[in-house]
C-alpha positions as CSV (number, residue, x, y, z in Angstrom):
1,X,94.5,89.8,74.5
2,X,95.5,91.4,77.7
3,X,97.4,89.5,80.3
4,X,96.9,90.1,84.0
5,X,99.1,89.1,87.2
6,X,97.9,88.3,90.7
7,X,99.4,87.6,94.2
8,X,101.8,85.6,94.4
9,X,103.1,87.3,91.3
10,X,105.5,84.4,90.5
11,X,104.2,81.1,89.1
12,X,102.5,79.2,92.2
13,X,105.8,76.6,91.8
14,X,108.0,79.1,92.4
15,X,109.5,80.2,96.3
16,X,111.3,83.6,96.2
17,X,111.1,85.1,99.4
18,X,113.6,87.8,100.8
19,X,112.3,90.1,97.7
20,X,114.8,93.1,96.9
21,X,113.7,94.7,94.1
22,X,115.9,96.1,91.8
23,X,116.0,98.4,88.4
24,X,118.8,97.6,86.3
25,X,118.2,99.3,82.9
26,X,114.8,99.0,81.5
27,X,113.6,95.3,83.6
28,X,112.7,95.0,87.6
29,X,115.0,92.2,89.3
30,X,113.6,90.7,92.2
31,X,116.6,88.9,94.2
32,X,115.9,86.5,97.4
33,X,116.5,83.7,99.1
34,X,115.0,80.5,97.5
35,X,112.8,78.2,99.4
36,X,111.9,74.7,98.5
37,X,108.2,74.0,98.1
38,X,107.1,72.0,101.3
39,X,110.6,72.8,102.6
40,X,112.1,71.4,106.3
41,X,114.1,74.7,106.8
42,X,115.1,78.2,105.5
43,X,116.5,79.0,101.9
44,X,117.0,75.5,100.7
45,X,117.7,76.1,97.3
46,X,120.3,78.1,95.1
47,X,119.8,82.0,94.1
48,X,117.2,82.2,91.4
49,X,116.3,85.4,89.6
50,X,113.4,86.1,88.0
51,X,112.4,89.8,86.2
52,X,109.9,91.9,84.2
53,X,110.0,95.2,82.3
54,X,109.5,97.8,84.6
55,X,106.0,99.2,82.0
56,X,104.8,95.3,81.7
57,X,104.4,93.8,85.7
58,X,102.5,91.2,83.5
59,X,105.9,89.3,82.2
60,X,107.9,88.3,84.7
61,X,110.5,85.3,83.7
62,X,112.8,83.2,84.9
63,X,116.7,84.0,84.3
64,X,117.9,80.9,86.3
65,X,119.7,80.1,88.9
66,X,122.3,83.2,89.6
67,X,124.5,81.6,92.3
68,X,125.2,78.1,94.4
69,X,125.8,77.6,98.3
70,X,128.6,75.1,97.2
71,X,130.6,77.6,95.2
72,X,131.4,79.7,98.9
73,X,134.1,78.2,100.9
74,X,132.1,77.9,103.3
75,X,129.7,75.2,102.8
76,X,128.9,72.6,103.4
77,X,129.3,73.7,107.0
78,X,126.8,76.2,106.5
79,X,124.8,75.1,103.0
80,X,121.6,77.3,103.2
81,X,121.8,81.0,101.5
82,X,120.0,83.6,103.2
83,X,118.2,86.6,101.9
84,X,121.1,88.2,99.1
85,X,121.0,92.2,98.1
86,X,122.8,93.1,94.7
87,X,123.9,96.3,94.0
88,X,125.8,97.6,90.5
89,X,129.5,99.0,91.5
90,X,131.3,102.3,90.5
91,X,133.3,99.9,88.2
92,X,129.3,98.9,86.6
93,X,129.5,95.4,87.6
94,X,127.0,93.8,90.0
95,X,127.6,92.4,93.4
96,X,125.7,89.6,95.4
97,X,126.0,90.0,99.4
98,X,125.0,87.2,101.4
99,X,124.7,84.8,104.9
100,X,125.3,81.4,104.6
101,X,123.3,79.2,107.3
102,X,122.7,75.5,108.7
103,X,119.6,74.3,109.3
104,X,116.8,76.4,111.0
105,X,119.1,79.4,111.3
106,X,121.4,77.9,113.0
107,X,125.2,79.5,112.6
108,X,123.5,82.2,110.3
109,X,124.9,84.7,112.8
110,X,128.1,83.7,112.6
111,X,129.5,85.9,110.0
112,X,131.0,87.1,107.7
113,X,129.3,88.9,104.9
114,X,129.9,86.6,101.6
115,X,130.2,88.5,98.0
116,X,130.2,87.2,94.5
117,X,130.2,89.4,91.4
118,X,128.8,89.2,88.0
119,X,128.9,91.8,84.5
120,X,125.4,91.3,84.4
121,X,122.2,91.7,86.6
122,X,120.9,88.1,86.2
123,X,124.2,86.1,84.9
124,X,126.6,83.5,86.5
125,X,127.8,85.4,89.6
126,X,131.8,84.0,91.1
127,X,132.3,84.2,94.7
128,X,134.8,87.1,95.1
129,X,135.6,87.0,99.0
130,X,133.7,88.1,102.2
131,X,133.7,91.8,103.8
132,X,136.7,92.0,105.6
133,X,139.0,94.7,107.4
134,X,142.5,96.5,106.1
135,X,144.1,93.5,107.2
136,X,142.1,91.2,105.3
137,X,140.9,89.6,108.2
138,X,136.9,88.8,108.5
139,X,134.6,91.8,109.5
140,X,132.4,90.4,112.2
141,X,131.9,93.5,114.2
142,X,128.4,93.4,115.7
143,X,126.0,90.6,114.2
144,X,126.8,90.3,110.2
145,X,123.2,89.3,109.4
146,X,120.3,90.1,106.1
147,X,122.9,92.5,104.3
148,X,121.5,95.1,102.4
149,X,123.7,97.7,100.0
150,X,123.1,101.2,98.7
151,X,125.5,102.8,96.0
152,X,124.8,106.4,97.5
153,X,126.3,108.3,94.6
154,X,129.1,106.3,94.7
155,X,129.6,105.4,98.4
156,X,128.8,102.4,99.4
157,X,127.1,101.3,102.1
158,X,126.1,98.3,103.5
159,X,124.0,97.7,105.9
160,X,123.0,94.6,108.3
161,X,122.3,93.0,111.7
162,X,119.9,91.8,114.2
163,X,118.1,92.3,117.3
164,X,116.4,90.2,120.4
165,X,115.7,91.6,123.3
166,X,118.0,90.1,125.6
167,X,119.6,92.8,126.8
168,X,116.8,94.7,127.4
169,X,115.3,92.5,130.0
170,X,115.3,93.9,133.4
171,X,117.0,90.5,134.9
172,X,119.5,90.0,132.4
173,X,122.1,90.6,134.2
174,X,121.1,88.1,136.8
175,X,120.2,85.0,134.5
176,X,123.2,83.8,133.1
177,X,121.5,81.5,130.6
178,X,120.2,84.8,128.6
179,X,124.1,86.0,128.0
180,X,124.5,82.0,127.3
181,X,121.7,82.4,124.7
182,X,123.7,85.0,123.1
183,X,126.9,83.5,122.6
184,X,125.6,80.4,121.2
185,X,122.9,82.2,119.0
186,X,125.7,84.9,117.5
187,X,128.7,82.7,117.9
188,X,130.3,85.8,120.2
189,X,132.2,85.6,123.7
190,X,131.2,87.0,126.5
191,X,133.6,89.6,126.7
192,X,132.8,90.8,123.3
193,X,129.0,90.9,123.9
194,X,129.5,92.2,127.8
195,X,132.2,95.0,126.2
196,X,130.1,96.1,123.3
197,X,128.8,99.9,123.9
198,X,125.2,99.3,123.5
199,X,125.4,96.0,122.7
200,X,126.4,93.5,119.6
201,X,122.8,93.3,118.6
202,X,121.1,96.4,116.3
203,X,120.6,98.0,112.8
204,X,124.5,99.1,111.6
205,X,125.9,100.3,108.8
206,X,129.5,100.9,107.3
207,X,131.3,101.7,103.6
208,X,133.0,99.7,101.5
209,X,135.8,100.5,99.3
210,X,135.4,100.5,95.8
211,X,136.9,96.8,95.9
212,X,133.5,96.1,97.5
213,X,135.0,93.8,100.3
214,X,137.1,96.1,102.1
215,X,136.1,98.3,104.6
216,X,136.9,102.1,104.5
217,X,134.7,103.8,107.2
218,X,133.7,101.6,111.0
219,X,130.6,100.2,111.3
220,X,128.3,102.7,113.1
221,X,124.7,102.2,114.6
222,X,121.8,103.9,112.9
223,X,119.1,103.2,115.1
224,X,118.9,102.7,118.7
225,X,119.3,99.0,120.3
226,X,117.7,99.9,123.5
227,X,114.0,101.5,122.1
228,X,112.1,101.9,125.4
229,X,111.1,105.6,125.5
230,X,112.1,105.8,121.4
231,X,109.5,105.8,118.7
232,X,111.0,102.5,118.0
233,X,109.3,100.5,121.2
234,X,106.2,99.5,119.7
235,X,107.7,98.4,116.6
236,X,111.8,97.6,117.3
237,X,114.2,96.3,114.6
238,X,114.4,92.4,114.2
239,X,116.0,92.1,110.9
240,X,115.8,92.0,107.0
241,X,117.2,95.2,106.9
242,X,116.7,97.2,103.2
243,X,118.1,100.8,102.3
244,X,116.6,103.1,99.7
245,X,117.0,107.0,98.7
246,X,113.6,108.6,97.8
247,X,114.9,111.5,96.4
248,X,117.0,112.8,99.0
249,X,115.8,110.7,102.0
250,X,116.8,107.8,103.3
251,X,114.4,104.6,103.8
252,X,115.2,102.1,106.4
253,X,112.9,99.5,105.7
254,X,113.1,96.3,107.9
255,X,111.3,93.6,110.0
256,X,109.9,94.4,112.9
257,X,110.1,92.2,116.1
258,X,106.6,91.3,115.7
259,X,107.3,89.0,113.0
260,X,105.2,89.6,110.4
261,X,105.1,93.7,109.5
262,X,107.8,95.6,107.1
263,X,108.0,98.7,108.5
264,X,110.5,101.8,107.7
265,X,112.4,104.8,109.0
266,X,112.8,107.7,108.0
267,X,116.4,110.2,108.0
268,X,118.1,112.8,105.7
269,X,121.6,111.2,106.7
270,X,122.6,107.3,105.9
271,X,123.7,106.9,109.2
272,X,122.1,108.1,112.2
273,X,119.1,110.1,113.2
274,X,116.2,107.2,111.9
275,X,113.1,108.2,113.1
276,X,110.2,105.5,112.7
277,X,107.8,106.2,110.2
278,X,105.0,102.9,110.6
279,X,104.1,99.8,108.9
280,X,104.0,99.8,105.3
281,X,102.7,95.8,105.0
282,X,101.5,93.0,107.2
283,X,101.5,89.1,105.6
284,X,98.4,89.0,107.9
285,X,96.9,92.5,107.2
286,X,97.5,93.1,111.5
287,X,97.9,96.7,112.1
288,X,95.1,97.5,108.6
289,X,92.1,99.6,110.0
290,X,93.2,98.9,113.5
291,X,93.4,95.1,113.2
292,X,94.5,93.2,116.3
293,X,97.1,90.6,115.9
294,X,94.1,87.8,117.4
295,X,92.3,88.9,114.3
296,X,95.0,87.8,111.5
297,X,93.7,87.1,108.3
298,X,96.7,84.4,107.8
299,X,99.1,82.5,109.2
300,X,101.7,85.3,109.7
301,X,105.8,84.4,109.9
302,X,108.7,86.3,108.8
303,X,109.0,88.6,106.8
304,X,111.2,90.1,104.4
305,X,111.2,93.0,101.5
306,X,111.3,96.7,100.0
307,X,110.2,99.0,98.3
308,X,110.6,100.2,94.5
309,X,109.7,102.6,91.9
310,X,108.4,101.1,89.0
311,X,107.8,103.7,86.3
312,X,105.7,106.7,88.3
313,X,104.2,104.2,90.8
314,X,105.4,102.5,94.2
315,X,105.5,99.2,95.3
316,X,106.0,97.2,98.1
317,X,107.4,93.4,97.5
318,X,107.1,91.1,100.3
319,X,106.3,87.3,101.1
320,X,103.7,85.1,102.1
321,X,103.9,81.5,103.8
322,X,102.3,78.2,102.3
323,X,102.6,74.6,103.6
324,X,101.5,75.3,107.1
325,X,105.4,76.3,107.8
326,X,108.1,79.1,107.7
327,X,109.9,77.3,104.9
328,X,108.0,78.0,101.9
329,X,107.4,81.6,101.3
330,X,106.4,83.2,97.9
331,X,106.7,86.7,96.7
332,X,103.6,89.3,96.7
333,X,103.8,92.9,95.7
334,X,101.3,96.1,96.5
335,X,101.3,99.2,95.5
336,X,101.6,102.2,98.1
337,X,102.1,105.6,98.1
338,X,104.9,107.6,99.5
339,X,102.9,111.1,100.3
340,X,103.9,114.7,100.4
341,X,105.1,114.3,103.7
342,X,107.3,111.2,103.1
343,X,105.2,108.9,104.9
344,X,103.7,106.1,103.2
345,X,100.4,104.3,104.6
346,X,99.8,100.7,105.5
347,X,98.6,98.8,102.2
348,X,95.9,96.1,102.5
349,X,97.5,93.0,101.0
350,X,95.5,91.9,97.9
351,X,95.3,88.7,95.3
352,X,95.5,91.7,92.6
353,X,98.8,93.4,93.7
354,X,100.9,94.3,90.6
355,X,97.9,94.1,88.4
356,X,96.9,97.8,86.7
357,X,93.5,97.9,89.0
358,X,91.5,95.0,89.9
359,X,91.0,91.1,88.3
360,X,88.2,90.9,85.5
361,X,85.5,88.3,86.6
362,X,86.5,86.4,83.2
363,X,88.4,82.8,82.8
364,X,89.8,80.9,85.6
365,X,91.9,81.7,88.3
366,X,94.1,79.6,91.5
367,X,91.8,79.3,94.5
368,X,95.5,79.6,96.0
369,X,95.6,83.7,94.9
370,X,93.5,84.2,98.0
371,X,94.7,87.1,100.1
372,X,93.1,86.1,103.0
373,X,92.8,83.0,104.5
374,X,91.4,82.3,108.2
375,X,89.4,80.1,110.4
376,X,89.4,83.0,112.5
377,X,92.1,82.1,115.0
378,X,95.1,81.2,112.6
379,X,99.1,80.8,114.2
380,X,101.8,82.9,113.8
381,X,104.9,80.7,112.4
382,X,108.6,81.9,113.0
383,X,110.9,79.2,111.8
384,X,108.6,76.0,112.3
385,X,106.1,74.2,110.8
386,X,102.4,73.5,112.3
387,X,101.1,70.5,113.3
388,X,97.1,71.9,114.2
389,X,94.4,71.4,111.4
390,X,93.9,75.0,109.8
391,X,93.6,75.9,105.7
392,X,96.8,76.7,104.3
393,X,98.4,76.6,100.3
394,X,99.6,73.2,99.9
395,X,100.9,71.0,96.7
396,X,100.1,67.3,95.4
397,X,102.5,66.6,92.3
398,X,102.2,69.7,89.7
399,X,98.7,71.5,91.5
400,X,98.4,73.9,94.3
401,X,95.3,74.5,96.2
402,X,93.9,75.3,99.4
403,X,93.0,72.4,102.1
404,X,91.8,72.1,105.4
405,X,89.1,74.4,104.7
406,X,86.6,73.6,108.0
407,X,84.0,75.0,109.5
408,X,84.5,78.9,109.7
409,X,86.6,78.7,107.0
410,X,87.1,82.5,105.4
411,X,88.5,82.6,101.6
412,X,89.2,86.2,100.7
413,X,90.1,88.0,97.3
414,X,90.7,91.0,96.7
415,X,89.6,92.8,94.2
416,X,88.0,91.2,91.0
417,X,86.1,93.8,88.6
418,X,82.1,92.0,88.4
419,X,79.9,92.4,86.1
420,X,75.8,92.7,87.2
421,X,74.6,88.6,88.0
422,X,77.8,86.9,87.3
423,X,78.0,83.1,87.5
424,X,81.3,82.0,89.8
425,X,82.3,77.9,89.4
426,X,84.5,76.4,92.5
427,X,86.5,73.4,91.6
428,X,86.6,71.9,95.0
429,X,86.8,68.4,96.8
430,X,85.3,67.4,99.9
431,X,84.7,64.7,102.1
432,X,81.3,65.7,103.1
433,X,78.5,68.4,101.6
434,X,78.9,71.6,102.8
435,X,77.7,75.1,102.8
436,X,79.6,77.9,101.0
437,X,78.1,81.6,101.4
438,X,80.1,84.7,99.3
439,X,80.1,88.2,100.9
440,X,81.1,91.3,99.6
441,X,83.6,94.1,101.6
442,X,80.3,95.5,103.0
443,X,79.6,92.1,103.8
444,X,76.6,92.0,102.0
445,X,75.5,87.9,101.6
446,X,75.9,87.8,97.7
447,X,75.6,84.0,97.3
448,X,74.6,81.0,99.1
449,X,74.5,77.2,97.9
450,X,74.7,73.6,99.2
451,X,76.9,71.9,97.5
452,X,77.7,67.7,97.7
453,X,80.4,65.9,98.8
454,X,82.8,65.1,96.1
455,X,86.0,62.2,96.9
456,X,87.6,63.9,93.8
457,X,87.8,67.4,91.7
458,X,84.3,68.6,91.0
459,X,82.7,71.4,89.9
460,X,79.7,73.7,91.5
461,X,78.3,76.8,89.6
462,X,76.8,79.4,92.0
463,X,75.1,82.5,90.8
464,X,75.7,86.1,92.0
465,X,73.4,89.0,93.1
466,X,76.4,91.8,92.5
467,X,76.8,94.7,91.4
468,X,78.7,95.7,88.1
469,X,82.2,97.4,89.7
470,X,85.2,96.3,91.8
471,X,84.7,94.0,94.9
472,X,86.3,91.8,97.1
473,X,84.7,88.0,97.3
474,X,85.0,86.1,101.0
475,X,83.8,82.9,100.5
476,X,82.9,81.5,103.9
477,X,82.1,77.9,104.5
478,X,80.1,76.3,107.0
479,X,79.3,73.1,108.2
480,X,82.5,71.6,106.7
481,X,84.4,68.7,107.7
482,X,87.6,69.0,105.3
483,X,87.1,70.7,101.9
484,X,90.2,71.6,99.5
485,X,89.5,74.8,96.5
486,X,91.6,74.2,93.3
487,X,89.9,76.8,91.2
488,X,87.7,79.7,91.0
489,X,85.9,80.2,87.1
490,X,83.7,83.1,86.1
491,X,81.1,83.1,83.1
């Protein structure tokens, strides 16, 4: 029987966000940072791997936990992980780069880069030492932030940072509290962040030795800090920065200032001449057709992520947020296309995602794969949790499901393959009865039922006017108080 994978592509317990993708041999590796589920900060538990053959996206599984915060020196000061990037060395072992950070990002700018090494992709990785000069000492040149390594044919490069826009402000040189902002945030003096050319914020990139700590070539800046008059201004670096080589191009893929978009840049060098190429994914589909950050069909947050070929199609792995918060993200994949030209289109995000086409209308599936979920005005999240009423992905004990469905509620997912007059069963709970309409992408009114109020998990069959093919299903809910959606059944 065949088996099929939807968005989040991990099982709905599991909080990887971060995603680098890697192929090591014949399996995908997707490393990240490790959230708890309903966490109260960042990256709260240890490095987890999980993988899947790179011609079965169907059977991913768990290799366990990689790596522990306590076995760096430098925690428990700083006891959270940020997002890690592995990379196979010219001696064919495998090496973990890393942040550590407190609470809510706090110290994660400090520095330095932390590496541990293992003989295999998914074993027990040792902590080996942090990125340091000739000398030995720490390299903390610029802000060491999100590393991400290339082996370039041997050279290897590793690249990192972060960027606000302090500097760029008009007034900053006449509010003092913005430079004081700076040296708190980064850990920096003032004379280092005043004597910086440019400044100590930006997208950088040096080469290691083959030691893989030590570095043999200066840090150098690949893309412009200051991105008024660039093709950078609309979308400007933030962090999460991610290298690839698409034959021989170079992809900087990274998160933009905006929050909630992975976009990439483009060069035929490592180091210098980036030009910006657009937004290859949105956690809240802003940027899609034109869509207008006011329109976002989630709660957007950060963002995190990269691309990979998996046998003779592209992906792009990124992460989601649940709980009403920043702090429990979960992977998602799409598939895009890199064209002719190099540049690769903004994908819709989807509940099918690594699945071969869309979902049969067959069995049962999480009402919590849904792509899309809005009341029409939803937040954007970066490193907090919400207090307002809106739906979200939520737990109780072992389920997941989506709550706070109210009035003007919008459930979206993307795509299921119908057959003609199919019969669609919501497991649902809800403290009064309600109305629940389904629309198709043309928005075409494909369903419409009353169904009761129900103080515990019930079950409503509602019968479909649709056409046999692929389609998207919004269910939209009016005249709802609070309604939760466990489950969504087809027959």
């Amino acid at each position: 029987m065949p088996k099929y994978v939807y968005n989040p592509f991990l099982p709905l317990y599991e909080y990887i966000p971060d995603g680098e993708p890697h192929v090591f041999g014949d399996r995908v590796y997707l490393y990240g940072s490790h959230d708890k589920e309903g966490g109260e900060t960042f990256c709260m538990l240890d490095y987890t791997v999980w993988s899947a053959p790179i011609h079965d996206l169907t059977d991913w599984r768990c290799e366990g936990t990689i790596y522990r915060a306590q076995q760096d020196p430098g925690y428990p000061e700083r006891k959270y992980m940020y997002a890690p990037d592995v990379v196979q060395g010219n001696d064919g072992r495998y090496y973990l780069y890393y942040c550590l950070s407190g609470d809510f990002g706090v110290g994660g700018y400090h520095g330095p880069i932390s590496v541990a090494v293992c003989d295999t992709p998914a074993g027990t990785y040792e902590y080996l030492g942090f990125v340091r000069w000739q000398d030995g000492s720490p390299m903390r040149r610029y802000v060491c932030f999100d590393p991400a390594v290339l082996n370039d044919n041997g050279a290897i490069r590793l690249y990192y940072g972060t960027q606000y826009d302090y500097e760029e402000r008009e007034d900053f040189a006449q509010r003092p509290e913005l430079l004081q902002s700076e040296m708190d945030m980064f850990g920096k003096s003032a004379e280092e962040i005043l004597g910086t050319p440019e400044s100590v914020m930006g997208a950088n990139m040096l080469v290691l030795e083959d030691d893989m700590l030590t570095v043999k070539s200066d840090p150098v800046r690949i893309i412009p800090y200051k991105v008024k008059g660039t093709d950078f201004e609309e979308h400007p670096f933030f962090e999460a920065a991610s290298m690839r080589k698409v034959g021989e191009k170079y992809y900087f893929i990274y998160s933009s200032q905006k929050n909630h978009e992975l976009c990439y840049a483009t060069s035929d060098y490592p180091d210098r001449d980036f030009r910006y190429g657009g937004t290859i994914v949105s956690n809240g589909d802003v940027g899609f057709q034109g869509r207008a950050e006011a329109d976002r069909l989630n709660m957007t947050g950060t963002t995190h992520g990269s691309i990979v070929q998996l046998g003779t199609e592209w992906y792009v792995f990124y992460h989601r947020l649940t709980h009403k918060s920043d702090y429990s993200r979960q992977a998602c994949a799409e598939r895009i296309e890199i064209l002719p030209d190099g540049s690769i289109p903004q994908v819709q995000i989807t509940s099918c995602g690594l699945n071969k086409g869309a979902l049969p209308a067959k069995g049962t599936y999480p009402a919590a794969i849904a792509c899309c979920i809005t009341n029409g005005h939803m937040p954007h999240s970066s490193n907090h949790a919400c207090q307002e009423k809106f739906p979200h992905v939520t737990h109780e004990g072992n389920i997941r499901f989506v709550t706070e469905i109210s009035d003007g509620t919008m459930l979206g997912y993307r795509y299921f393959a119908l057959e003609e007059n199919v019969i669609l069963q919501l497991t649902y709970k809800s403290a009064a009865e309600f109305t629940v309409k389904i629309k198709d992408e043309t928005g075409r009114v494909v369903s419409m039922s009353k169904l009761p109020a129900a103080k515990e998990w019930s079950k409503a069959a509602l019968s479909m006017i649709e056409d046999a093919g692929e389609h998207a299903l919004y269910l939209y809910f009016d005249e709802t108080e609070d309604a939760s959606l466990l489950e969504l059944t087809f027959s």
